[in-house]
C-alpha distance (Angstrom), angle and dihedral (degrees) to the residues before:
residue distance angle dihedral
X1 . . .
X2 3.49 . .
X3 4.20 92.3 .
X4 3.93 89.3 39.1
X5 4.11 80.6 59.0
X6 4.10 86.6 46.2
X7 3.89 99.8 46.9
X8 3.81 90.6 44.3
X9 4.21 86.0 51.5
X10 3.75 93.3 52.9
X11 3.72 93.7 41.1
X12 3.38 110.8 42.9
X13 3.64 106.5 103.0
X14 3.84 89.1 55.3
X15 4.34 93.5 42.3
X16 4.04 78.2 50.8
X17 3.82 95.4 60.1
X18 3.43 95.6 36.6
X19 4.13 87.7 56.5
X20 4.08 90.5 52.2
X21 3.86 99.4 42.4
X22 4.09 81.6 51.8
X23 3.62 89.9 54.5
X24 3.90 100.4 45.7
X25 3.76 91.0 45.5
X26 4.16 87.2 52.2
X27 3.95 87.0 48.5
X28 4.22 92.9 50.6
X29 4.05 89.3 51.3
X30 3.40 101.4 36.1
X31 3.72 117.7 21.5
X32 3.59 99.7 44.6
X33 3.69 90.9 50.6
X34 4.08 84.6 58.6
X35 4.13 86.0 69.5
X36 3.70 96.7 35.5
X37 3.58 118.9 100.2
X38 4.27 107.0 -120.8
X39 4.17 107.2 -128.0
X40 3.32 96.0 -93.7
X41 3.86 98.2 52.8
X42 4.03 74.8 55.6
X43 3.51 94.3 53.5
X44 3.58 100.9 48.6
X45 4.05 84.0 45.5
X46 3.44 97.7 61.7
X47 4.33 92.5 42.4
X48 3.53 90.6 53.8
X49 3.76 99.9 43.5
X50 3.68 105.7 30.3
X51 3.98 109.6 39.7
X52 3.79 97.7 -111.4
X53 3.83 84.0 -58.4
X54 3.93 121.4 134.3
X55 3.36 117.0 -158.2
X56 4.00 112.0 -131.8
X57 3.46 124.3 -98.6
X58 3.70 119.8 -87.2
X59 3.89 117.2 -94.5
X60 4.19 106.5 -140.9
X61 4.18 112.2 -162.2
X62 3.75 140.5 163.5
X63 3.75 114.9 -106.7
X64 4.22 93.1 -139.9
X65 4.00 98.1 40.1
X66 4.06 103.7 30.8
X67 3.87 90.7 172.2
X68 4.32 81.3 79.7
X69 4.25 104.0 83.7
X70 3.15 118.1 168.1
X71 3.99 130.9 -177.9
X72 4.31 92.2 -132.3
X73 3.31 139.1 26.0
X74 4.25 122.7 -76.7
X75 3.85 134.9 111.8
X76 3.59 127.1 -62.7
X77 4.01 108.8 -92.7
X78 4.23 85.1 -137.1
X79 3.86 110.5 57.7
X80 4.08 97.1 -10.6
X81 3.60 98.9 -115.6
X82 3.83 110.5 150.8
X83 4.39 118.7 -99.1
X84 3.58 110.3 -111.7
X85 4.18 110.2 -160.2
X86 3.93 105.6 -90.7
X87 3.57 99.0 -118.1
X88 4.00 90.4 72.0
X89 4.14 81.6 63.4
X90 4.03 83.2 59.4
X91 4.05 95.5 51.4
X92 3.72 127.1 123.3
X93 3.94 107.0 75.6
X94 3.87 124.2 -95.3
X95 3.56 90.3 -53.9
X96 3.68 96.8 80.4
X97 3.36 119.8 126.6
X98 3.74 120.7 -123.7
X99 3.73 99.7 -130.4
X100 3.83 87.7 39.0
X101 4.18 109.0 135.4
X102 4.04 104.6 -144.5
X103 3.65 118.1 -174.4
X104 3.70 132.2 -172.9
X105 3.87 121.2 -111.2
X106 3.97 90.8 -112.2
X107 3.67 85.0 49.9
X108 3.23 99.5 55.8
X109 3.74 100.0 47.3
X110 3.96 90.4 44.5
X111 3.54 80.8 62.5
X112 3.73 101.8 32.7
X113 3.52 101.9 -131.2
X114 3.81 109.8 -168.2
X115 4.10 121.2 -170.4
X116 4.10 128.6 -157.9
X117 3.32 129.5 -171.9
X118 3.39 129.0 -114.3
X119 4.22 109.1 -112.6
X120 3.89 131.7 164.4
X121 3.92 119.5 -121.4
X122 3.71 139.9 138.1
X123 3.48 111.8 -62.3
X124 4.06 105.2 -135.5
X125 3.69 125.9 178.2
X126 3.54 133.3 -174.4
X127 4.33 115.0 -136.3
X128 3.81 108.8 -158.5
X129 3.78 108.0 -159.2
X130 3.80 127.4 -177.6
X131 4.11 115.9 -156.6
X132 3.78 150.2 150.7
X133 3.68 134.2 -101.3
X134 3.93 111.6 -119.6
X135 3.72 138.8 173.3
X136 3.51 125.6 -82.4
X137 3.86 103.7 -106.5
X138 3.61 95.4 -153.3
X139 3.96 88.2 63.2
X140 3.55 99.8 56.4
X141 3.66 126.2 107.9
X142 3.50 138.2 -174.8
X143 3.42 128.9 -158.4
X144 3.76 123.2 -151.2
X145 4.05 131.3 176.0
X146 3.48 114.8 -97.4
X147 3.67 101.2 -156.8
X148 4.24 128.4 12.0
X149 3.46 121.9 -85.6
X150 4.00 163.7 122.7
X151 3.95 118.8 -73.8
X152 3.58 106.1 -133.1
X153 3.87 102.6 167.7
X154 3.90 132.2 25.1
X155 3.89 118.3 -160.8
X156 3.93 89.5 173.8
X157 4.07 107.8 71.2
X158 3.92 94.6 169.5
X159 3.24 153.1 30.1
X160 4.04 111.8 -106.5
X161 3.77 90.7 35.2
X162 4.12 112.2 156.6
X163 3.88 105.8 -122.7
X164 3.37 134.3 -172.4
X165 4.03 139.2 -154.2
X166 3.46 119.8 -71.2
X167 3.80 91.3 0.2
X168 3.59 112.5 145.4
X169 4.21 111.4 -105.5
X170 4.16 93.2 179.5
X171 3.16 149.8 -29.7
X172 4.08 124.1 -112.7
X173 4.08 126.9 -149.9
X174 4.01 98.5 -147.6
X175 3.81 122.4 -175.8
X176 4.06 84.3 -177.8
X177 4.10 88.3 49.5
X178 3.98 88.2 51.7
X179 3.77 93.8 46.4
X180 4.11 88.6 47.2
X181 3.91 93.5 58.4
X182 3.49 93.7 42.4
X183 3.43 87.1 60.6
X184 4.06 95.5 49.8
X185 3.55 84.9 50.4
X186 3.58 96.3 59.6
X187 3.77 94.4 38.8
X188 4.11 84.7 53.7
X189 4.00 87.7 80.2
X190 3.87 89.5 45.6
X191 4.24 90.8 46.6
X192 4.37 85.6 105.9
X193 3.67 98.0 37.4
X194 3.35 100.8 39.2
X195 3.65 114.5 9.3
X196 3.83 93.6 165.2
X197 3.67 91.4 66.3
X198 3.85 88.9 46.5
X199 3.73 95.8 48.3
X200 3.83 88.8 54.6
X201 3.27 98.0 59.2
X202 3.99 94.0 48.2
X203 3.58 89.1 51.2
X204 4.14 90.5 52.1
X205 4.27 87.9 58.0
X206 4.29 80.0 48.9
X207 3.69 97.3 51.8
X208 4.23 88.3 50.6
X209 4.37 83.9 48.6
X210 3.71 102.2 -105.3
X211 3.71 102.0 145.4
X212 3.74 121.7 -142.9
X213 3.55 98.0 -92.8
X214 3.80 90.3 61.4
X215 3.66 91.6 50.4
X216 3.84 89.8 49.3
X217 3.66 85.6 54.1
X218 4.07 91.1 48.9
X219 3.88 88.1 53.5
X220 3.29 96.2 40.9
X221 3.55 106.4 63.3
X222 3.83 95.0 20.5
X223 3.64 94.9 -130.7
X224 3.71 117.6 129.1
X225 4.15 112.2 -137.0
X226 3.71 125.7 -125.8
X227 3.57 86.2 -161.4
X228 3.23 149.1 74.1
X229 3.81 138.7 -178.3
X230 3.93 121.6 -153.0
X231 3.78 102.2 -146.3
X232 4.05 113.1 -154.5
X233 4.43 108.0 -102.9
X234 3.82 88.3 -151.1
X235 4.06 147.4 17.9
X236 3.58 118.1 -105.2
X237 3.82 147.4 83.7
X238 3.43 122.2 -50.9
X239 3.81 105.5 -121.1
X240 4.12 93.2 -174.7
X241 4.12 140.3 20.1
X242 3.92 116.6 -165.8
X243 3.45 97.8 172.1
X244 3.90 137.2 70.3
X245 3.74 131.1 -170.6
X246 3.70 112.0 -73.3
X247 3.58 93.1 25.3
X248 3.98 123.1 157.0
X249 4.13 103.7 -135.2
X250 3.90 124.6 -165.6
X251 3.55 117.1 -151.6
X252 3.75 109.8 -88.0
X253 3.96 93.7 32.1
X254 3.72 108.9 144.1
X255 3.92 105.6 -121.7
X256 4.23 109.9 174.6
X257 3.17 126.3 4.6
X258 4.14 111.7 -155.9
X259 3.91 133.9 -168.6
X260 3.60 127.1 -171.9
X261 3.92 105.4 -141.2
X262 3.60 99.8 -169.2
X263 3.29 88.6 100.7
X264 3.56 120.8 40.3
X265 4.08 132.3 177.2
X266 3.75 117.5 -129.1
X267 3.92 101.3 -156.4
X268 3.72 112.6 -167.3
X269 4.30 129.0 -166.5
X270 3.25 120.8 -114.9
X271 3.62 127.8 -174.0
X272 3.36 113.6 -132.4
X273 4.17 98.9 -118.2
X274 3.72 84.6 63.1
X275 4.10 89.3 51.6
X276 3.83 94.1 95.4
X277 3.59 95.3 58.8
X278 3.62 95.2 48.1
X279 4.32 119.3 83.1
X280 3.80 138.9 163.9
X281 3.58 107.2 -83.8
X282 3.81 102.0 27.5
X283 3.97 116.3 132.5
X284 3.65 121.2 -112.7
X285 3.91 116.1 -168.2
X286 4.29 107.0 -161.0
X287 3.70 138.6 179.5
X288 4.05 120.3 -147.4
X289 3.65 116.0 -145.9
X290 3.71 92.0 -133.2
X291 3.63 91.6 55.9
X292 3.45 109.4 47.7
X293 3.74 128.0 -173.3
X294 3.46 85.3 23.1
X295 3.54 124.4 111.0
X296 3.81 132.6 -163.2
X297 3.75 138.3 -169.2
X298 4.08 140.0 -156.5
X299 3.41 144.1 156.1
X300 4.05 125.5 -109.0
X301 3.65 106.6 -106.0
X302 4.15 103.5 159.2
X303 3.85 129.0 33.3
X304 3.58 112.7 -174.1
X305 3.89 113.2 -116.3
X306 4.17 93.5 -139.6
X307 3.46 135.1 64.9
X308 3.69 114.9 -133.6
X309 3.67 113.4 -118.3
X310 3.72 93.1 -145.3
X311 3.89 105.2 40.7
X312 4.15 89.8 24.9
X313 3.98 85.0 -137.6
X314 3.46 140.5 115.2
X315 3.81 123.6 -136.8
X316 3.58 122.9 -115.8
X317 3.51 125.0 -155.2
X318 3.93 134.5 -141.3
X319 3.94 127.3 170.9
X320 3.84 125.8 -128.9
X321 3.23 131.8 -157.5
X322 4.26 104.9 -132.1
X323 3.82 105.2 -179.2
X324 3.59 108.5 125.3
X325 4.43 76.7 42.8
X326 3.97 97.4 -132.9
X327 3.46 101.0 134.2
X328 4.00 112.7 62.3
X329 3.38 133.8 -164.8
X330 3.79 119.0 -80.1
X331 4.27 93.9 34.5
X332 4.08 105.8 142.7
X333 3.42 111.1 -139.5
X334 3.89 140.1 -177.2
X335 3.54 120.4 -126.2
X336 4.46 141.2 -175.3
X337 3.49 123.0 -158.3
X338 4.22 111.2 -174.5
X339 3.65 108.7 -167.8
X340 3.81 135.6 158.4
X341 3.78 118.3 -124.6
X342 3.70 89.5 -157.7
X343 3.70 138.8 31.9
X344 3.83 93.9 -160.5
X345 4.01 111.7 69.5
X346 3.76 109.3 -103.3
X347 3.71 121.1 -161.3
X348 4.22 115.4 -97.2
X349 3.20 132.6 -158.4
X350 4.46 125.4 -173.5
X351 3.76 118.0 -97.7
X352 3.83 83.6 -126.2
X353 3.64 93.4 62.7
X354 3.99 93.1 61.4
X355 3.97 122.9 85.2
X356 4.00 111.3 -163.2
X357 3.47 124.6 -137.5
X358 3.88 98.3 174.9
X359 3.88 85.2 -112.3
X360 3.73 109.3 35.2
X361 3.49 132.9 43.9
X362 4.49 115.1 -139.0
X363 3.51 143.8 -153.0
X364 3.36 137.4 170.0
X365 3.96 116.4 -132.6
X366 3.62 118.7 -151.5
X367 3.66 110.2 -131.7
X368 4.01 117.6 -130.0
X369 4.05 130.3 -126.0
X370 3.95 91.8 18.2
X371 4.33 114.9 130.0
X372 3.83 86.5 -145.6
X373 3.82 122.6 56.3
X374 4.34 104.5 -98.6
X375 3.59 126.4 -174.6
X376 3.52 136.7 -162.3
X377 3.90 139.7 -142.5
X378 4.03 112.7 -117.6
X379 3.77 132.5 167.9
X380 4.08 113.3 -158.8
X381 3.62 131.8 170.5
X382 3.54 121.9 -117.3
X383 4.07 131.0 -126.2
X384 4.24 119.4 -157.6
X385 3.94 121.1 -54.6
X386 3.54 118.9 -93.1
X387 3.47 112.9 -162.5
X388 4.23 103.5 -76.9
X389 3.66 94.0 -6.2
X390 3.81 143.3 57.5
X391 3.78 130.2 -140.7
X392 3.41 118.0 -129.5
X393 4.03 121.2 -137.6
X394 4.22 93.6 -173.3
X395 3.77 142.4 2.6
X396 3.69 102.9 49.1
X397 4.12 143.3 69.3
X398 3.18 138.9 -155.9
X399 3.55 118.8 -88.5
X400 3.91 92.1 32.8
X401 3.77 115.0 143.2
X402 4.10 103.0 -138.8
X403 4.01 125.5 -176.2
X404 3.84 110.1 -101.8
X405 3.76 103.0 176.2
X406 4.01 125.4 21.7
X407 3.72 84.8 38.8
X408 3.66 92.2 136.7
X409 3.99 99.0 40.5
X410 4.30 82.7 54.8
X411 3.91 94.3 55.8
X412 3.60 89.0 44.7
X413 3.86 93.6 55.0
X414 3.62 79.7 46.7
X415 3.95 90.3 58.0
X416 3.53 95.6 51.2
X417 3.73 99.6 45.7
X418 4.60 83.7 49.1
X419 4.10 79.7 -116.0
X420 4.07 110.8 154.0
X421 3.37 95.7 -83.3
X422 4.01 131.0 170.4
X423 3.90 93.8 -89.7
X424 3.72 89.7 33.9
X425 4.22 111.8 46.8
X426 3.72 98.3 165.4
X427 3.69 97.2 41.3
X428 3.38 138.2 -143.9
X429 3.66 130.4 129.9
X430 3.72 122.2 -49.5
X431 3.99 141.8 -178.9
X432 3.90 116.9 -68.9
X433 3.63 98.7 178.8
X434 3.82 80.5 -129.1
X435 3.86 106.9 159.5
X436 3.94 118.7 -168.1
X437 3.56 95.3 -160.6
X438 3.28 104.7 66.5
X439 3.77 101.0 5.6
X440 4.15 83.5 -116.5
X441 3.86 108.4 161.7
X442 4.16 130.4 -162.3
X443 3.56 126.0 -146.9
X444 3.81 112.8 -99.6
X445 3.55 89.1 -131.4
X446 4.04 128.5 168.9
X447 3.65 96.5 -105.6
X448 3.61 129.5 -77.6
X449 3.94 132.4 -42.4
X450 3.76 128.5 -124.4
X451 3.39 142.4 166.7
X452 3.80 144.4 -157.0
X453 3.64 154.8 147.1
X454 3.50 124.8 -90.5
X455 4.25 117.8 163.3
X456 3.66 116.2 -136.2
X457 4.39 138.4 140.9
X458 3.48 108.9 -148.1
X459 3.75 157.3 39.2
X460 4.13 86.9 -103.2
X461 4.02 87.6 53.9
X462 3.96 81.1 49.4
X463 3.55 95.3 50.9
X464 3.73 91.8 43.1
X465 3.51 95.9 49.0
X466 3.51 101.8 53.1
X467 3.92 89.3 38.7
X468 3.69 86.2 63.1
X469 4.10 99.1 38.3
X470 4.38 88.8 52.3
X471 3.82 91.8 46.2
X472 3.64 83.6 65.6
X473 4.20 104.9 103.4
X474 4.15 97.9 -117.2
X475 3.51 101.7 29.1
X476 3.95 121.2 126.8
X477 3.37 106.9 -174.9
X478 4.31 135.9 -22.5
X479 3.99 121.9 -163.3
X480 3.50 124.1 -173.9
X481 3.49 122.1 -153.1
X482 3.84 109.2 -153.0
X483 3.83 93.2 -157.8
X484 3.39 100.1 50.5
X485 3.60 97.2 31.8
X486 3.40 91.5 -133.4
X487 4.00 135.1 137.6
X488 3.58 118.4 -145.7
X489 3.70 112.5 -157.9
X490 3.58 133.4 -165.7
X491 3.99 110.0 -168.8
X492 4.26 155.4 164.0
X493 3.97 100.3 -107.5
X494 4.08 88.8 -165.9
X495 3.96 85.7 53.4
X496 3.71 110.1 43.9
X497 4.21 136.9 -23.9
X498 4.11 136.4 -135.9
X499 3.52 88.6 -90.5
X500 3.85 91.6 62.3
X501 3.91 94.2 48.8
X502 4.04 85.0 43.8
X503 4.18 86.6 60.5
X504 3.09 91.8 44.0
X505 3.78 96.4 55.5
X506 3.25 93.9 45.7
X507 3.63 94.7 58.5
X508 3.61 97.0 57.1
X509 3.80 86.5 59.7
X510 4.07 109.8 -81.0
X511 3.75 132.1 112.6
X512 3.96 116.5 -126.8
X513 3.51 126.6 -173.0
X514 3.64 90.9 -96.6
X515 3.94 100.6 33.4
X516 3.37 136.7 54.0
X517 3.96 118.1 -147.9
X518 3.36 116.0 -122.9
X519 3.81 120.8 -99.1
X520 3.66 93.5 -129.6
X521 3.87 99.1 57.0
X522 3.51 95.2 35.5
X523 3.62 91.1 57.3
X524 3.84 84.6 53.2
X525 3.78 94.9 60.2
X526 3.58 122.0 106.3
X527 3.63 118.3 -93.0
X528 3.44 97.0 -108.9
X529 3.57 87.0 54.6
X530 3.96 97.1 60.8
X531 3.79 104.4 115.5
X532 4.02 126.3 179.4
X533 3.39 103.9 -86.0
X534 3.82 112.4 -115.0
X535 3.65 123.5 -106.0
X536 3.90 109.2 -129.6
X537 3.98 100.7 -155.3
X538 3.31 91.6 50.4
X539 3.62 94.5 52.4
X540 3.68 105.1 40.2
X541 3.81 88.3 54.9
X542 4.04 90.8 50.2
X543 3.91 90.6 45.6
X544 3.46 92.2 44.7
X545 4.20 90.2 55.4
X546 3.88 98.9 43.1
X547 3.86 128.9 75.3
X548 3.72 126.1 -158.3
X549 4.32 129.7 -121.2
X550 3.22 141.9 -160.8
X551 4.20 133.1 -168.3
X552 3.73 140.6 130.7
X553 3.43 123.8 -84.4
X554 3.94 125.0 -170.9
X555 4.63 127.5 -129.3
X556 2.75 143.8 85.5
X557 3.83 123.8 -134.7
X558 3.43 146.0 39.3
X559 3.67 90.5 -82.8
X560 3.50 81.7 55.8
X561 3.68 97.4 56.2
X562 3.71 98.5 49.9
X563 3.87 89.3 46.7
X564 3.95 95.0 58.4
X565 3.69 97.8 42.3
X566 4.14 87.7 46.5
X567 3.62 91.2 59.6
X568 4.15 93.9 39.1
X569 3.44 93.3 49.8
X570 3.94 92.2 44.5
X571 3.85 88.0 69.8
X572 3.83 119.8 94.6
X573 3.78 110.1 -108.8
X574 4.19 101.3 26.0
X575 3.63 108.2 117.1
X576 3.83 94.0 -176.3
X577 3.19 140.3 -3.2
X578 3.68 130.6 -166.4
X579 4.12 132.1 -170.7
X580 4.17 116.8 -150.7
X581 3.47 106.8 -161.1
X582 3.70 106.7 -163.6
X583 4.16 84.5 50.3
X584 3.42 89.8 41.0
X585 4.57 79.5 -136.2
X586 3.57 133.5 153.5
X587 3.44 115.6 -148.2
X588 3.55 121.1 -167.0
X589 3.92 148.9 171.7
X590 3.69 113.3 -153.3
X591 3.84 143.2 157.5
X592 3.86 114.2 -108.1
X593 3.67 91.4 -154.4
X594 3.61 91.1 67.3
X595 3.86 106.8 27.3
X596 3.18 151.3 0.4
X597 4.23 141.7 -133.6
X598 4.10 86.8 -113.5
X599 4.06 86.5 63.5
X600 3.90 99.0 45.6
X601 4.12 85.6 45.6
X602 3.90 88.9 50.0
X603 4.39 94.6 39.9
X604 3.99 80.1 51.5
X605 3.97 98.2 46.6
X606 3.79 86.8 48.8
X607 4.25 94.1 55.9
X608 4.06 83.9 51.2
X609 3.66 112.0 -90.9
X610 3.87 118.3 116.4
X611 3.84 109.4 -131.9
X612 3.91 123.7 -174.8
X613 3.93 100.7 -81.5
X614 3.94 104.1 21.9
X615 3.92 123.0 54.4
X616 3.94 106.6 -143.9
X617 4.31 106.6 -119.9
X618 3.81 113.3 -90.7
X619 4.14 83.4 -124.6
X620 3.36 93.0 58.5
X621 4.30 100.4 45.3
X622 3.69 89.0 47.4
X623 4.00 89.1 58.8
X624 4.09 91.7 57.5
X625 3.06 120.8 105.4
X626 4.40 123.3 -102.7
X627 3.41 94.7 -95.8
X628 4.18 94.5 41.0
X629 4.12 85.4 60.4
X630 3.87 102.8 103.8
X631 4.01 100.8 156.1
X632 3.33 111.8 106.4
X633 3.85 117.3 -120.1
């Protein structure tokens, strides 16, 4: 008795759990069943009530992959979100659209769909420029010899000597000088009967810059001069010396050249999709790397009418004021221009709210009054960039509520349903790659990549080659890259293949790797369209050798661009490189005998942009540039 007393002391707290899960468990089977109508109350329920009609079974599917349907409840066997019953898909009245995108609460915060709407403001955008101090072309000068002759003394001994006006440069030993003045002097005694004859010859000493008071001087004493000094036209810095002491000079030899750097030009590079927001007058503040914590500001007062075909920007010019002479010629410096490309408010819309189809420009429009979250299909044309947002010309109004975040995960519910969807514009239902064997899914991607060569100059051989590459039935999208030389093609591989697109190219007048133009139409092109011809052998055997890649690459600019190719192209075995921006892609031809995509990502991540396996070092982000920094705070 007395251990019966002991055990039930020690165990007690476990007998006393064991007692109350025995008494829930008896209420679950046998009270509930007290309440609970038996199957035949059921059956003689639903007679009584329903006219000897059953109502069907409920249909249970998943709001993001409605190919799943299941007769009960559960999660969906894709992304385990849990079935809702289909009919909730349906709901929204008899005013539902048909290409209407409804999603379920849970589906919409699994995928964290966030809305905006659509307001009016002044679209602002900040241009970050980098550029170069230079001299002020209107203060140069140089100096050339007027006549021939010997250089018998040199006041200049260097180059970046200060110099002022009328300071003497050199002086010149001139036979031709000598034989001038005599001349004057003899035409001095003629200067009443034949002043004609005497004006000529004072005009001769003019033309080879004596000034009158050195032809007084020549008259006056009536001694011709052997020499003669070359007196500086400006002050400044002499930027070049051509001459040394004892020197034989023709005349026309450049001597000095001079350049007044009180005044300096800053000229900055545009590119030219930042042109529009750029005008004469517009304020630029700007750092100079030799200078720093110092800040300076000017106003726009040139842009450069051509775009360079190298750098594809035009220079912009601001003035600075270079008395005290600290900032030389040659300085880089950094500079932001924030301007307004409208003074009327325009309506904006986020660059995350806009999917890119290479053609067409997409949002998503959240439909009004609905329980559920519904979205619809738009197309809208797009304005200039300003700063994180675009304005938009057509296709929206104010007050429009417009998907901002999830924009993606909505057109692909749109995809599976056969919705008008980015890929899909007219509708209708199209291949998920679903599988319900194994529950194996494809990526709805837009068609298949490709790329080749195709030789060209200009931006007509651009036009025309990507003219002839989209005419093609099944092609997305084609880009040619002029400095590469290089066609990037997007395209339906049930519909048409690279070597179509390649024909095609050819027959509007440009060699490809495969195809040679004909002579005929090439010798119709447009002389700035006559390219070296390409040299087959040469290029089957490099094709043949080289495989192409694909990955994601983080920036934003310009900056950005050259930065990621730089590195890319610095490692052995890339032949090209290219950056997409608005797919934030590398694309790449390389040899696999000498690297690999792995080492481009990593050479990338380590000159600060992420890339899909390598994360670029803290140390190295921070150092970028503003407008480099793409992670998201």
């Amino acid at each position: 008795m007395n251990n019966f007393k002991q055990y039930i002391k020690e165990n007690y707290q476990f007998l006393l759990g064991a007692v109350v899960v025995g008494l829930m468990l008896g209420w679950l089977f046998f009270g509930s069943s007290s309440d609970t109508p038996s199957a035949s109350e059921q059956h003689i329920e639903g007679h009584e009530g329903h006219n000897h009609e059953s109502d069907d079974p409920t249909t249970w599917t998943c709001s993001m992959h409605p190919q799943i349907k299941q007769e009960k409840p559960g999660d969906c066997p894709i992304c385990g979100m849990d079935l809702i019953p289909l009919s909730e898909m349906n709901a929204g009245g008899d005013d539902v659209d048909p290409n209407e995108i409804q999603l379920s609460e849970s589906a919409a915060k699994l995928a964290d769909i966030q809305t905006i709407r659509v307001q009016k403001g002044n679209p602002q955008k900040s241009i970050h420029m980098q550029g170069k101090v230079e001299a002020d072309e209107r203060n140069v000068a140089e100096l050339t010899a007027r006549f021939g002759g010997r250089i018998e003394k040199l006041f200049v001994n260097f180059t970046g000597q200060q110099v002022r006006k009328g300071e003497k440069l050199t002086t010149i030993y001139s036979p031709e000088l000598l034989a001038a003045q005599r001349e004057l002097l003899e035409a001095v005694g003629y200067s009443e009967t034949r002043p004609g004859l005497y004006q000529a010859a004072r005009n001769k000493l003019k033309l080879w810059d004596l000034n009158d008071k050195q032809i007084d001087a020549i008259e006056k004493y009536g001694n011709p001069q052997p020499y003669f000094d070359v007196l500086s036209p400006v002050s400044g810095t002499v930027s070049m010396r051509n001459v040394a002491t004892g020197d034989y000079v023709k005349e026309g030899q450049a001597l000095f050249k001079l350049v007044d750097l009180s005044k300096l030009w800053v000229m900055f590079d545009a590119y030219e999709n930042d042109l529009p927001w750029i005008k004469n007058g517009d304020e630029v503040t700007y750092t100079i790397q030799a200078l720093p914590g110092e800040s300076f500001t000017g106003k726009v007062r040139y842009i450069d009418p051509f775009i360079s075909p190298k750098t594809r920007a035009a220079q912009v010019r601001v003035e600075l004021n270079n008395s005290k002479q600290r900032v030389k010629p040659g300085m880089f410096t950094a500079g932001v221009l924030n301007s307004e490309v409208s003074n009327e408010p325009q309506l904006l819309i986020p660059k995350s709210s806009i999917l890119w189809t290479g053609k067409r420009a997409v949002v998503y429009v959240k439909v009004p009054n609905r329980e559920a979250p519904s979205f619809l299909y738009r197309e809208i044309t797009l304005g200039p960039v300003a700063g994180d947002n675009y304005v938009v010309s057509e296709g929206l109004n104010e007050g429009e509520e417009i998907a901002t975040n999830g924009v993606f995960k909505i057109d692909a519910a749109a995809q599976l349903r056969g919705l008008q969807s980015m890929m899909n514009p007219e509708g209708g239902m199209s291949s998920t790659g679903h599988q319900h064997g194994d529950m194996n899914m494809e990526a709805n991607t837009p068609g298949e990549h490709a790329q080749f060569k195709a030789a060209g100059n200009c931006e007509m051989c651009k036009d025309r080659i990507e003219k002839a590459a989209k005419a093609v039935n099944g092609v997305f999208s084609a880009h040619w890259d002029a400095e590469q030389q290089m066609v990037h093609l997007q395209y339906d591989s049930k519909k048409t293949n690279p070597e179509k697109v390649q024909q095609a190219i050819a027959n509007a007048g440009h060699d490809t790797e495969k195809f040679k133009a004909p002579d005929s139409v090439y010798n119709e092109l447009p002389e700035c369209c006559l390219f070296d011809r390409l040299s087959y052998t040469d290029q089957a055997t490099t094709s043949a050798k080289e495989e192409h890649a694909q990955f994601k690459a983080s920036g934003n600019c310009e900056m950005c661009k050259d930065r990621i190719e730089k590195a890319a192209l610095a490692v052995g075995g890339v032949s090209s490189a290219q950056w997409d921006a608005t797919q934030q892609m590398v694309h790449m031809q390389y040899d696999p005998k000498k690297t690999s995509p792995d080492k481009v990502q990593l050479a990338i991540a380590k000159a600060g942009h992420d890339t899909e396996q390598y994360k670029a070092p803290d140390a190295v982000y921070n150092d970028l540039p503003e407008c480099c920094l793409y992670r998201e705070e």
